[in-house]
C-alpha positions, 0 to 999 in steps of 0.5 A: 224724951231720952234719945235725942233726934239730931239734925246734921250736914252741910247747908245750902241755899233753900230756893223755896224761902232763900234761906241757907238752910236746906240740909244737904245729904246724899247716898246711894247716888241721890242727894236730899234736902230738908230745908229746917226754916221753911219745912219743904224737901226734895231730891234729885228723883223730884223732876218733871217727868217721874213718878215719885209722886204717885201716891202723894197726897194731892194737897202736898203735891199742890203745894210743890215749888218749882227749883229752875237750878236743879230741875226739881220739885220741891214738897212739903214735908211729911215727918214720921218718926215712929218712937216720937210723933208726926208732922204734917202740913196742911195749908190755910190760905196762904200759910202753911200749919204744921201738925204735929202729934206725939206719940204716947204710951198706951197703959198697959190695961188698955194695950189689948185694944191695939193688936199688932197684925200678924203678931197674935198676942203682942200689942202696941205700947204706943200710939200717937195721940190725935187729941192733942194736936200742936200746931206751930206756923214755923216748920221750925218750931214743929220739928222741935216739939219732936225733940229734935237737937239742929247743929248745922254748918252755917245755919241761920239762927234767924229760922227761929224768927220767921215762918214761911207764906206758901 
């Protein structure tokens, strides 16, 4: 891929797999994480009482970790990132499977089957390809397979190692 996808910020202990590994960021009043090791999310919105979850699949909200020192809720989480691909979770017992699909180039004899709406004559140079999905066990590993480069502050290289049971 020619644009690299870089991951950076300050770690912090991860209350879902305990690993420091959680990037923390925070704008406009809201701080965020992504945990690199374990794949799960959250922000200061995740609390009990909101409704940011209205529209979440209900298999992501079944797999949401309750953080007792912050007050919120931590989720899988779901990567789109239009020029590279999708990662979703998808729960096999107590394992988590991480999905991933590529975006690819559609030739260009074939791009008139995918119109852009509200665009009449542009169509899409690119689609995800869902016939070749990739599943990795390590959230890790799937985040990697979308090109990302992970520099981050104390970031524990055992990540690579270990996958995280829900």
């Amino acid at each position: 891929m020619s644009e690299e996808l870089k991951l950076s910020g300050k770690t912090v202990l991860c209350p879902v797999c305990s690993k420091k590994t959680a990037i923390e960021e925070n704008a406009g009043g809201i701080t965020s994480w992504m945990c690199v090791s374990c794949g799960f999310t959250a922000n200061t919105t995740f609390t009990e009482n909101n409704s940011e979850f209205k529209g979440t699949p209900q298999s992501i909200i079944n797999m949401k970790h309750w953080d007792a020192t912050r007050n919120i809720f931590w989720i899988p989480t779901v990567i789109n990132i239009p020029s590279r691909g999708l990662i979703v979770p998808e729960k096999h017992g107590k394992q988590i499977i991480w999905s991933c699909m590529l975006m690819v180039d559609i030739p260009p004899e074939e791009q008139h089957n995918y119109p852009i709406a509200d665009s009449t004559g542009k169509f899409y140079e690119r689609k995800l390809d869902a016939t070749k999905t990739l599943q990795y066990t390590r959230f890790y590993d799937a985040i990697k397979s979308l090109g990302a480069i992970i520099e981050l502050d104390g970031l524990d290289e055992n990540v690579k190692e270990e996958k995280y049971d829900a």
